[in-house]
N, C-alpha and C positions, 0 to 999 in steps of 0.2 A: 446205464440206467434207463436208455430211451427202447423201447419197442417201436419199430417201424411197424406195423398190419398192412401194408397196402400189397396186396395181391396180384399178381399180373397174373396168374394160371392158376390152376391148381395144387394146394399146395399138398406136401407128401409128409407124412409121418404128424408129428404131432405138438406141440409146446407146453408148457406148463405155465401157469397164469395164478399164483395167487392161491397156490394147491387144486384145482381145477383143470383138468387135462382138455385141451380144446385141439381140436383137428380138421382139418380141409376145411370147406367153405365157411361155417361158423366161427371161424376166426376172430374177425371184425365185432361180428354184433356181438358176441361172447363176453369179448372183451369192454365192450361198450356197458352191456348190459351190468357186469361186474361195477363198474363205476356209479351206477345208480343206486346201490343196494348202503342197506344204513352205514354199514363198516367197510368201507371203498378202500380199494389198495392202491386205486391211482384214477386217472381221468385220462378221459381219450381226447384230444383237439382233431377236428375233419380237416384236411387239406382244402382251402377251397377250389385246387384247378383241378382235382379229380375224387369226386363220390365215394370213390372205391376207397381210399385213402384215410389213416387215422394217425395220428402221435400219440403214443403209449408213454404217459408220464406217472410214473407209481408217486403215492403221498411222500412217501420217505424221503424224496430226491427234494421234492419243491420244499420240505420240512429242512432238510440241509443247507438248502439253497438262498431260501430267509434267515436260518442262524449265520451264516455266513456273512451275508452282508449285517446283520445286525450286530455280530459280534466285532466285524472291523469297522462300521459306522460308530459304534458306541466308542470303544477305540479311540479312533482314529479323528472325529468327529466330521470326516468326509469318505468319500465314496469315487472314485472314477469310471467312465463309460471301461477304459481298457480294464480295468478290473472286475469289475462284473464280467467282463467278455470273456475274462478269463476263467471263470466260473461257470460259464457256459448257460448265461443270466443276458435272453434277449432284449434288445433297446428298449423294447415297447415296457418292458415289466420293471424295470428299475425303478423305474417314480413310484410304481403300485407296491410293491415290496417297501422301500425306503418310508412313505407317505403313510404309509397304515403305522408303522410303529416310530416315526420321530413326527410329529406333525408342523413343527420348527423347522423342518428343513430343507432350503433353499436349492431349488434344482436351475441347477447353469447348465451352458450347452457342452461341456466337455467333464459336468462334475453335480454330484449332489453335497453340498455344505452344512453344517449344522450352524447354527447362526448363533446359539450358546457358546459356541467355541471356538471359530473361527474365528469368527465377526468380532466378537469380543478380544480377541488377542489383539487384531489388528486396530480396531478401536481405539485400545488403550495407547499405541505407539504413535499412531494418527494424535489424540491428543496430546499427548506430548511434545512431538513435532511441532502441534501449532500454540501453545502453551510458551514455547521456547524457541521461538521463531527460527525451524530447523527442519532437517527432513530425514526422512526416514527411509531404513532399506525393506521393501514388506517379505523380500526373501527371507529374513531373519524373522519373521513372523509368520509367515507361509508354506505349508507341507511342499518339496520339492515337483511333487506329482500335479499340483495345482499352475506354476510357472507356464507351463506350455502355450496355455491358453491364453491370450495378451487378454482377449475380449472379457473372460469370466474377472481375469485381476482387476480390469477399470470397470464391472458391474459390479464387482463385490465393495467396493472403492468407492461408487460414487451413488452407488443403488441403496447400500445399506450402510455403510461406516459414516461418512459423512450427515446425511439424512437425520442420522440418531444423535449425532454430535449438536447440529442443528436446534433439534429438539429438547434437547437439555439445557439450551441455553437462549435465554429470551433475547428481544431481540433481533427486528430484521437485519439490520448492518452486521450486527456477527454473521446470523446466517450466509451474508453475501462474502463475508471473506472465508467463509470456510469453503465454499464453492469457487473459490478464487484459485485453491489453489492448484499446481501441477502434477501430474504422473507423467513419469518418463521408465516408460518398459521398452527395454533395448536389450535384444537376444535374452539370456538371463538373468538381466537384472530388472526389478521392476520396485521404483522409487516414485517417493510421493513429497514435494516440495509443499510447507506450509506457505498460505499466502503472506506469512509478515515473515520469513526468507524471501520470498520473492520481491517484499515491498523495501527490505531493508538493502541488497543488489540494488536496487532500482535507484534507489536514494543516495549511497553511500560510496557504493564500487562506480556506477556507471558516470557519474557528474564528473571526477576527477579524469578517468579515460576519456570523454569527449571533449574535455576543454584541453588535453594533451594532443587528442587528432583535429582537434581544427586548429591548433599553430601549425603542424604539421601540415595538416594538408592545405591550408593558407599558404604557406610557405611553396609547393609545390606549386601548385597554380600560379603563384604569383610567377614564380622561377619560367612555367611555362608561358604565363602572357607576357613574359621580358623577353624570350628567346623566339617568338612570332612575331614581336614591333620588328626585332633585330632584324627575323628574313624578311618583313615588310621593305623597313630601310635601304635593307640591303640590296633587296629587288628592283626596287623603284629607282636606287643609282646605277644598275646595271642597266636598267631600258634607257637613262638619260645618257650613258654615254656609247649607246647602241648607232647612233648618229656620229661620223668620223670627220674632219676633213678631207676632201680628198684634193689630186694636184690640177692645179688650176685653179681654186679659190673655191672649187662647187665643191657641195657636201653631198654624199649619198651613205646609203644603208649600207654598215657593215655589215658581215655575212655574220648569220646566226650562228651562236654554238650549242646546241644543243644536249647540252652536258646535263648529266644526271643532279647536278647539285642546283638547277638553275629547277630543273624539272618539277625537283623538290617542293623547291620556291612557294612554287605558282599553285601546289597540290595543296602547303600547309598555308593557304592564308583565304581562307573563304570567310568572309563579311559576319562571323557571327559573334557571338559572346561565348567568354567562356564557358558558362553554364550549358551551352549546347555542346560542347567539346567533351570527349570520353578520357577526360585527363586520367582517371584510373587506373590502367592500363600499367602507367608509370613506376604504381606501386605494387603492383602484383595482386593485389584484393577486390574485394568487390567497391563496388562506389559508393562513397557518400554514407557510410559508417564505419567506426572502429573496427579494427579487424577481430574476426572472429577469437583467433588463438591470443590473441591479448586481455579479451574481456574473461573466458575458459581459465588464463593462466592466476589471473589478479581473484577470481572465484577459489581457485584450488587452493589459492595463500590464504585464503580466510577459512576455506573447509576444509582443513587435510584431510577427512575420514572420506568425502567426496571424491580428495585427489586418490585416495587408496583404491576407491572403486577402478576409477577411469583407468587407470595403469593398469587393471587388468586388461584392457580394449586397448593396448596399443600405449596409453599415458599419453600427454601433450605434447603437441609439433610445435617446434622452434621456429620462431619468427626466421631465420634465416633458410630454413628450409621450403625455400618456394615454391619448389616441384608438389608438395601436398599439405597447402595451406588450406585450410577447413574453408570451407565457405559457410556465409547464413544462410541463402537458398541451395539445400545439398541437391544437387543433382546428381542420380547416377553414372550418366554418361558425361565425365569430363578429361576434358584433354589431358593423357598423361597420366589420369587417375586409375585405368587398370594397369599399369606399372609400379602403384603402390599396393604395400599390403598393410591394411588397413589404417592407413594414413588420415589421421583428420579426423576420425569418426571415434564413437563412444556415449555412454549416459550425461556425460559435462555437456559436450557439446550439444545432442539434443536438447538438454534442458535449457540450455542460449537458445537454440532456436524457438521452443516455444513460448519458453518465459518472457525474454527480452526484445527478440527481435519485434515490436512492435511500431504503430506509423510514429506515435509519439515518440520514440528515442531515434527513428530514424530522420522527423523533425527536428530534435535536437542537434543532430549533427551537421544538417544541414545550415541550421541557424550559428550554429558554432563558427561555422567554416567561413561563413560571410560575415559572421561580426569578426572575426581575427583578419578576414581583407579588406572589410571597411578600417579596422585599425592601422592596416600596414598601409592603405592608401592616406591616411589622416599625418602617418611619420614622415611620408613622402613631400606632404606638401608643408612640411614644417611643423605641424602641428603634436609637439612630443607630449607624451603624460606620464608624470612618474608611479600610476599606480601600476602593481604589479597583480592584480585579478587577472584573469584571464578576460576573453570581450563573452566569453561563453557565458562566465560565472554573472559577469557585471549583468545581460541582458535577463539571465536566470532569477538576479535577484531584486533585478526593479519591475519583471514582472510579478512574481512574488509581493510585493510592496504593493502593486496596484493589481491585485486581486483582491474582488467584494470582500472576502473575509479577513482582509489585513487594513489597510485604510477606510474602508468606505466603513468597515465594521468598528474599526476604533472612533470613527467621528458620530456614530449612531450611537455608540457605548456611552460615548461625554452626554451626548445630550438625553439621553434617558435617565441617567443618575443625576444630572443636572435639572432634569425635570422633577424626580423625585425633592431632589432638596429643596428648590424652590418652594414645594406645594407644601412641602410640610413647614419650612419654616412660616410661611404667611399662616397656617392655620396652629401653629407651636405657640400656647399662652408662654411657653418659658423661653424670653430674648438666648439663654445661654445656651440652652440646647442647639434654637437653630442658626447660633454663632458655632456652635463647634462642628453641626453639621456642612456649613458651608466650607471652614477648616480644614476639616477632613477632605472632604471632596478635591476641594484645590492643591492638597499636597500628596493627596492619591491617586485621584481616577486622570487629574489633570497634570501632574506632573510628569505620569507613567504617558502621556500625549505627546507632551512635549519632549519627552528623553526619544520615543518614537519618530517626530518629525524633526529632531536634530540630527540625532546618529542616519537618518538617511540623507538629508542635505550633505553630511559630511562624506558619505561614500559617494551619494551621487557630483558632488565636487569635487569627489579626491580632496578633501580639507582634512584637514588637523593631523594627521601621522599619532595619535594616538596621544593625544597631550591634552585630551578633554576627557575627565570624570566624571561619571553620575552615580554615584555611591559615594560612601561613607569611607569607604579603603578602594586600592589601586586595582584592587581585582573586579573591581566594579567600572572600567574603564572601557568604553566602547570597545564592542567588538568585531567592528567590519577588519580588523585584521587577523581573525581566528585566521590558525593555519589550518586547522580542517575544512579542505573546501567540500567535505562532501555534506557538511551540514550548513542550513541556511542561519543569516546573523537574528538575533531575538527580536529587532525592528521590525524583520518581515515575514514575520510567523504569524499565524491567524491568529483572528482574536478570542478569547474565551467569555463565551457572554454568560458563564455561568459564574464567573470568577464572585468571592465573598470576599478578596483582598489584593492590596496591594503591594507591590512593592515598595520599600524605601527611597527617596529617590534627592540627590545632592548634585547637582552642579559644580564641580571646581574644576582646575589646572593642573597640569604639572608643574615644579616651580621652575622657574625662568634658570637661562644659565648661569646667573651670581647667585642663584639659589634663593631670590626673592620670589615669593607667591604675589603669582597672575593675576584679574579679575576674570575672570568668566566669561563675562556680558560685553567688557571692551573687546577682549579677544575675540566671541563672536564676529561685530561690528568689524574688527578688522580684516579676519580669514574669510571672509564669505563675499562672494562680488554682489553688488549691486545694493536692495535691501534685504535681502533673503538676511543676512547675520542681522541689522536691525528688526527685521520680523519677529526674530526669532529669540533678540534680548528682553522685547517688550514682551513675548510667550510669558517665558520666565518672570518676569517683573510681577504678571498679573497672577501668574500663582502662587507668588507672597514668598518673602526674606528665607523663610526657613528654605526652601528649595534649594537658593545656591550662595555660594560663596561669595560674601559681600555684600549679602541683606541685611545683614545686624548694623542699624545705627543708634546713634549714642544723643540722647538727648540733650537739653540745653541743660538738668540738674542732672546730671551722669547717667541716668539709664540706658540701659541697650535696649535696643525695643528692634523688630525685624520687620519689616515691611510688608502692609499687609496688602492682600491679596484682592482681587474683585471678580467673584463668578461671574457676575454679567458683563464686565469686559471681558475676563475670559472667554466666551460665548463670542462674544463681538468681532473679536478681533481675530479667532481660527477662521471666522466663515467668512471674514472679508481679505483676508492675507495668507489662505493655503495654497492660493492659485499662485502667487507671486514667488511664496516661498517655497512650493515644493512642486510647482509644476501639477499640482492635481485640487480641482475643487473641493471643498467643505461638502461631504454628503449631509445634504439636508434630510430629517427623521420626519417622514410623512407620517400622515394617520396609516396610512395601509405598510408601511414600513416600521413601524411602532408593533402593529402588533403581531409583526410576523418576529420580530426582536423579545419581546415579550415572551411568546408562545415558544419561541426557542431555551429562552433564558427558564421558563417555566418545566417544561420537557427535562432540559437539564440539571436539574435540581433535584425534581422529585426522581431521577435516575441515581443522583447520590444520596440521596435520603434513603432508597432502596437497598442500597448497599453499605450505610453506615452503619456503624455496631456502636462507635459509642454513645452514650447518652447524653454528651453535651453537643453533638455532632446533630442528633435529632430532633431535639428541644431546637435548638437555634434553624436546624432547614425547615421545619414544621411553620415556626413561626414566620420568617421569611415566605412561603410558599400562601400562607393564610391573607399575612399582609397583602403579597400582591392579588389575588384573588377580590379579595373585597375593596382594596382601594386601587388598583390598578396601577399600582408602584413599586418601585424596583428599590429595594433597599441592599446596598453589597457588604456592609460592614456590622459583625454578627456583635460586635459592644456594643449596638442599640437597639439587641433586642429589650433589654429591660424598659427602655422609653415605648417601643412600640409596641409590646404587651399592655403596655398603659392605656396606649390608643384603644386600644385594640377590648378593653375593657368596657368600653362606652360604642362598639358596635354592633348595630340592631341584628346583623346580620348571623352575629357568632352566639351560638347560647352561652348560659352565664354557664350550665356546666363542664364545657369546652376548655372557658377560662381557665375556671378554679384547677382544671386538669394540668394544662400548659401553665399557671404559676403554681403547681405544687410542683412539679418535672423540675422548675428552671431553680425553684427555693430548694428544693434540695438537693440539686447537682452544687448548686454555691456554695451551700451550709455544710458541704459532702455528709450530708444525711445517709443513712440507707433509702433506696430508692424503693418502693412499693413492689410488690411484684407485677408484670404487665404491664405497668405503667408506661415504660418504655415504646412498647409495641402500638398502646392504644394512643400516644400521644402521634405515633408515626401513622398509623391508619387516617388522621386527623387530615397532616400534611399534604398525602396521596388522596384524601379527597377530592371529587371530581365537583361539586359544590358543597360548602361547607355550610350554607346555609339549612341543607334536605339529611346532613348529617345527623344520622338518630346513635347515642350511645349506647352501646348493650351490656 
């Protein structure tokens, strides 16, 4: 279809052009000129390394040339450079043909994509993945012709799927976990790990493995700083009887022996610690974390559709097989490893290495390994403890406990709701109200305090084996002995400063062995050394009778009455006896800690007001969110909004039509009226107001 013109001589006889006979020298311009005229058969391109020179391309050819790709882009919804080539469709012209008739589509360096269809398929499997905290194969969503190229898979990946996902969904912190998560393209396979599969491994599989290799590798270390005293020992009585009698009563130097075991000696005993020592070696893997094929193996028992990948590449190497144990830093060149075929490698294991291997878990291991030999040095000197956590878990989860958002956050919680009830009962014409708000407080926000700094005195004691209650029934019974150690106990979970409720919460025993019930509060007092247990009865005392078992007393004309409670000793007595009792200060709630407590607590609210659909769900965050706005008080229990709408009626700040709106919503969700139409939405615009004061209704 191409006509060469370029001339080196003269040419002989003649061509035909377009029905136009052209011959000898007017070759060139002939055909040139042809392509100027209104109804052109083709176009001539000049060479530019020589004048003389033209490319003879007729219309028809470049007219096939664009149905072509147009008809397999439409297709196909992509394009490749080797296909065009094959079409005999140079580099330079593929964008130009492609770009004039899809204007959607995304040119890569090994491909042109259509972004309606590509993007979109992958897209969809992308959410999903991360919907269902899982991962995805994008082969199965990817034309095979696309694979080649690693680079185009993690631009179309991280350039446009994620980006868009992004965008759909508010929110910085979503956006950062979907940026979280992993691709692992290994030969042909090319997979995309969402970041809550990565955060759920992180949480679930890897705490159990590390607290299993630092007994272990405790164990080893120790085994090896027992068998360096022994050649210390043993050395130092060989130089002492290095000196002999000899006859005549003199002594002189026996002759040396020089023996290979003495040699030894002297090689393994240099002045350091163990931690300077390459004890690793011992065990065939790398140092100082869990072996790679263990953490791979414990992943493929939770993902088999993962273990089906990787058993294509080999499937996973047996902890026994030392010769080609995977390593976390894969090197090419290792000893012994061109002796395997394909030994240790795969998409599993990549995905360990980029997901997991990070400083923090290899922190972990490291902390594991010395807390199981500060253990085993505490057994040595007498010191036995019958708990059976691991020293990994135990340090895991009293840091956890003294993390800002678990204690320091629960004793800022007390005194913010503690501050609310206060203010309003001194300003409460009605004594009952702000008697049941005190009530409440004490058998909710402060009992849930208390269940908190008991159940951790009792792990961090090793007290009670599970014979102290805080519920109502047995399943409510402490739970520092979950057997799942990959989840933390409910004591040392962060706090939720959006919370609108409490738990239930009851103090009792198990019953004694002749099946007589315990009291609580002695039992405290007794299990706990020092006064931590009396700290910890008078807690309870001050949050009043209902709380635990053996508050109800019986008056001098028979009534049962339960023992009532005192917020402001409560108050009194956490900030002066959390040091004693639990080893950590009372965080005190500053003005500049208040209102970053506040501002949080606010944020998360109107984020669930955003997302509530029912209408007694919105009436009550609306009203909450107004309150604190205008009186800068944190109200958590949604039974008083009908008191605080009261309030709320005599505030200069809210217009009266605001009111009458928020008590028509709340009078006819009670009276299950039908509900207006809009009403709903405009009561929630209310909430989300940024001041309610400048609030104009439309």
């Amino acid at each position: 279809m191409c006509l060469d013109c370029t001339l080196p001589g003269e040419l002989h006889g003649s061509i035909g052009v377009g029905g136009v006979r052209v011959s000898g020298d007017n070759t060139a311009s002939t055909a040139s000129s042809l392509t100027t005229q209104r109804d052109s058969y083709s176009s001539t391109t000049a060479t530019p390394t020589l004048q003389t020179a033209a490319i003879y391309i007729p219309n028809l050819y470049t007219f096939m040339q664009r149905k072509s790709v147009h008809d397999f882009f439409k297709t196909n919804g992509y394009i490749t450079v080797k296909t065009c080539r094959s079409m005999g469709i140079s580099d330079g012209r593929i964008g130009d043909y492609v770009s004039k008739l899809f204007p959607k589509a995304i040119c890569l360096s090994s491909a042109i994509i259509n972004s309606d269809i590509i993007v979109s398929l992958i897209e969809s499997a992308v959410q999903e993945s991360i919907l269902s905290n899982t991962f995805v194969d994008l082969k199965m969503h990817l034309p095979e012709a696309l694979w080649a190229d690693k680079d185009d898979v993690s631009k179309i990946l991280y350039d446009f799927v994620l980006p868009n996902l992004t965008e759909e969904r508010s929110g910085a912190s979503i956006g950062k976990s979907l940026a979280d998560g992993v691709d692992v393209i290994y030969g042909e396979e090319a997979l995309y790990f969402s970041s809550g599969m990565v955060r759920c491994i992180r949480e679930t599989i890897l705490p159990p493995l590390v607290e299993t290799y630092g007994k272990s590798r405790a164990k080893e270390i120790d085994f090896a700083m027992s068998e360096v005293k022994k050649q210390k020992s043993s050395s130092s009585c060989h130089e002492e009887g290095e000196l002999t009698p000899a006859k005549g009563g003199k002594s002189k130097k026996s002759k040396k022996q020089p023996t290979r075991g003495k040699r030894l000696s002297k090689k393994t005993v240099p002045a350091v610690s163990f931690t300077e020592r390459d004890l690793s070696s011992t065990a065939g893997y790398a140092s100082g974390v869990v072996p790679l094929c263990q953490v791979a193996k414990r992943i493929a028992e939770k993902y088999p559709d993962l273990s089906g990948i990787q058993d294509a590449h080999g499937g996973l190497v047996d902890d026994a097989n030392e010769e080609c144990l995977p390593q976390w830093e894969n090197d090419d060149v290792r000893s012994g490893r061109e002796n395997v075929e394909d030994g240790g490698e795969g998409p599993l294991y990549e995905f360990c290495r980029r997901a997991l291997y990070t400083l923090k878990f290899q922190d972990a291991c490291d902390r594991a390994v010395q807390a199981e030999l500060d253990k085993i040095i505490s057994t040595k000197q007498g010191l036995v403890s019958s708990r059976t956590d691991g020293a990994s878990r135990v340090r895991s989860i009293e840091d956890a406990f003294e993390d800002p958002s678990c204690f320091a956050a629960a004793c800022q919680q007390v005194q913010m709701f503690a501050k609310s009830v206060l203010a309003l009962s001194s300003c409460c014409d009605n004594s009952e109200i702000a008697a049941r708000l005190e009530h409440d407080f004490l058998t909710g926000c402060a009992a849930n305090f208390a269940r908190r700094i008991t159940e951790y005195c009792l792990f961090k004691n090793d007290v009670g084996g599970g014979i102290f209650i805080f519920g109502p029934d047995k399943e409510s019974s402490s739970d520092q002995k979950r057997e799942d150690h990959s989840v933390l106990p409910s004591f040392c979970l962060p706090v939720d400063v959006a919370t609108r409720s409490f738990n239930n919460v009851y103090l009792s025993c198990t019953p004694a062995a002749d099946g007589k019930s315990r009291d609580p509060l002695s039992l405290l007092r007794q299990e706990f050394p020092g006064s931590v247990g009396i700290g910890l009865a008078r807690m309870w005392m001050l949050c009043g009778g209902e709380c635990y078992l053996g508050g109800k007393k019986t008056s001098g004309d028979g009534n049962e009455l339960f023992q009532k409670g005192n917020l402001k000793g409560f108050l009194c007595h956490v900030e002066e006896s959390c040091l004693s009792i639990c080893g950590l200060p009372f965080k005190i709630l500053d003005k500049k800690g208040e209102k970053q407590v506040m501002f949080a607590r606010k944020r998360s609210l109107k984020h669930a007001l955003q997302l509530a659909c029912e209408g007694k769900d919105v009436v009550n965050l609306s009203i909450l969110l107004i309150f604190q706005q205008v009186k800068h008080l944190a109200i958590y229990n949604s039974d008083y909004t009908n008191d605080i709408l009261d309030m709320l009626s005599t505030e200069k700040r809210i217009s009266h039509d605001i009111f009458l709106k928020l008590k028509e919503l709340q009078d006819s969700l009670q009276q299950t009226k039908e509900v207006p139409d809009g009403l709903i939405e405009k009561v929630r615009t209310f909430g989300l107001s940024k001041d309610i004061s400048k609030h104009i209704m439309e």
